[in-house]
C-alpha positions as a Markdown table, in Angstrom:
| # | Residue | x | y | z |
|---|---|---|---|---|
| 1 | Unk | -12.8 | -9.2 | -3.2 |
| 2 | Unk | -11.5 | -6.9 | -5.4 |
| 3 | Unk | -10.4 | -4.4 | -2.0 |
| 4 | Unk | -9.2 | -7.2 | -0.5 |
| 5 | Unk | -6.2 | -7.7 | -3.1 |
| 6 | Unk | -5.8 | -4.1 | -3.8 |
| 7 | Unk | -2.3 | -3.6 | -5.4 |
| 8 | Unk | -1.1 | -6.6 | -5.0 |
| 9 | Unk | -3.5 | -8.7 | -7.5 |
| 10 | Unk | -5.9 | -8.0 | -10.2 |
| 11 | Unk | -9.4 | -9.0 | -11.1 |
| 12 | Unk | -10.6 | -8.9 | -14.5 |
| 13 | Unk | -13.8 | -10.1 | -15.8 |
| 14 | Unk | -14.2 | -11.4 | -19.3 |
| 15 | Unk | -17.4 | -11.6 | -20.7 |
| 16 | Unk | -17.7 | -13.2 | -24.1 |
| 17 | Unk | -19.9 | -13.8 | -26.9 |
| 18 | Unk | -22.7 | -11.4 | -26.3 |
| 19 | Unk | -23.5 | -8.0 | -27.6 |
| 20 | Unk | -22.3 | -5.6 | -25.0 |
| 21 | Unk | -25.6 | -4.9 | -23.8 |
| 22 | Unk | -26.3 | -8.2 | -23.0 |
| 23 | Unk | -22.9 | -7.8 | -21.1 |
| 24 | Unk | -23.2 | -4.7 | -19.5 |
| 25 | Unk | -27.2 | -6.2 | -18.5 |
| 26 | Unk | -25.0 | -9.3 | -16.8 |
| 27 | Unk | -22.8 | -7.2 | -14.3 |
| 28 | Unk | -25.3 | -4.9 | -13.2 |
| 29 | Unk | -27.7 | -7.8 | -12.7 |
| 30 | Unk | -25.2 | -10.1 | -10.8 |
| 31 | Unk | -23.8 | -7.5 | -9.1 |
| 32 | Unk | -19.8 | -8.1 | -10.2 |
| 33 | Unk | -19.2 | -4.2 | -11.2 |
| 34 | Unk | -16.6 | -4.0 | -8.3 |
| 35 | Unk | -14.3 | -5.3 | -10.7 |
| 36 | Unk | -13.3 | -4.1 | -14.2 |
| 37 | Unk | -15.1 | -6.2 | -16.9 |
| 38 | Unk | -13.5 | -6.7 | -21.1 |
| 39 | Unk | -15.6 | -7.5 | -23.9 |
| 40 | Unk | -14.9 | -10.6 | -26.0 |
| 41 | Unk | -16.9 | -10.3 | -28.1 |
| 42 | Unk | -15.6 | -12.7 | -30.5 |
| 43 | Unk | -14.0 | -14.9 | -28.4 |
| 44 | Unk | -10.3 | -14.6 | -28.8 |
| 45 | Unk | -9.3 | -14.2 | -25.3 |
| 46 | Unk | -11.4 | -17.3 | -24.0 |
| 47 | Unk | -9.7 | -19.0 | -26.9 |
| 48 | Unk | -6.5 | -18.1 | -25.9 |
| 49 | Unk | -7.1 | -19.0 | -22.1 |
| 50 | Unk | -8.6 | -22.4 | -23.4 |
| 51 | Unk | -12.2 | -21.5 | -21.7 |
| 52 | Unk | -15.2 | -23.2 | -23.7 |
| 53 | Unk | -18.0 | -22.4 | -21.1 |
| 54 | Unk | -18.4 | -20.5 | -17.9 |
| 55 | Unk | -17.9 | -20.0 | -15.2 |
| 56 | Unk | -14.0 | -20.1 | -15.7 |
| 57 | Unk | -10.8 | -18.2 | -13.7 |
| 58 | Unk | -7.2 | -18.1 | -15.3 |
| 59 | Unk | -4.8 | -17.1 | -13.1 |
| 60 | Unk | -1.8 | -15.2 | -15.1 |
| 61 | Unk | 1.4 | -15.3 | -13.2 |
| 62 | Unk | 3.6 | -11.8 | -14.1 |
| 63 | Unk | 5.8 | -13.6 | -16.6 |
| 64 | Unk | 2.8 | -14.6 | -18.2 |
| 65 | Unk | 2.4 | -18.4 | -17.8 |
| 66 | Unk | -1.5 | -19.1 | -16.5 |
| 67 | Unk | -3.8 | -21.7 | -15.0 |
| 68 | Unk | -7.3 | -22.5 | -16.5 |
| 69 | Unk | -10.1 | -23.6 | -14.0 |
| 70 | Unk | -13.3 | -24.6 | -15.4 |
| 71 | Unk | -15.9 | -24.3 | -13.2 |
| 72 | Unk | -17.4 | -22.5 | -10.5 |
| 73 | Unk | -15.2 | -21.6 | -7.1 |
| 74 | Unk | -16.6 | -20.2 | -4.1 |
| 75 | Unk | -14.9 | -17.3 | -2.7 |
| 76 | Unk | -13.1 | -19.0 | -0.2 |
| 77 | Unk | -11.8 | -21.1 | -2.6 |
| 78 | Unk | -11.2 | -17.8 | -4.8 |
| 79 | Unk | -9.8 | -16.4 | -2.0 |
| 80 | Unk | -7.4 | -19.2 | -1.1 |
| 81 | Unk | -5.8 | -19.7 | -5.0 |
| 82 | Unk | -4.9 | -15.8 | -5.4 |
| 83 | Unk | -3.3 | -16.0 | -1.7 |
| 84 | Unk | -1.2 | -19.1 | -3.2 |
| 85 | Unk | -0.2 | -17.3 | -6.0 |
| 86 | Unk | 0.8 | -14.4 | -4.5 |
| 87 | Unk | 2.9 | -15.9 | -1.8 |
| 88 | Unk | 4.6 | -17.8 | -4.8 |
């Protein structure tokens, strides 16, 4: 998905909570390490976002206001929210 947005969005993964080799053991074993990945390791940026479990996706506009989704979302649905905010 990643390719597919290539210089027009980013993806960012935030792990939290975890050592980072309990983090770095959860990308390579769900295979997400075609996208950068951040450590949180004390939670701040989930905090921040408002995220108490996962899964969970913000969206951050470029001035900075976001949208918090609990929950999983396929990537169609993935797919189909970036292309909304993007043609915003």
């Amino acid at each position: 998905m990643q390719h597919q947005f290539e210089g027009r969005a980013r993806i960012i993964g935030v792990a939290s909570r975890d050592t980072i080799e309990q983090i770095e053991a959860f990308v390579a074993d769900t295979g997400v390490d075609t996208f950068p990945h951040a450590a949180d390791i004390d939670g701040d940026v989930w905090e921040h976002y408002g995220i108490s479990s996962q899964p969970a996706f913000v969206f951050i506009n470029d001035d900075g206001t976001f949208d918090t989704r609990l929950g999983s979302l396929d990537e169609d649905r993935l797919t189909e929210r970036v292309e909304q905010l993007l043609a915003s």
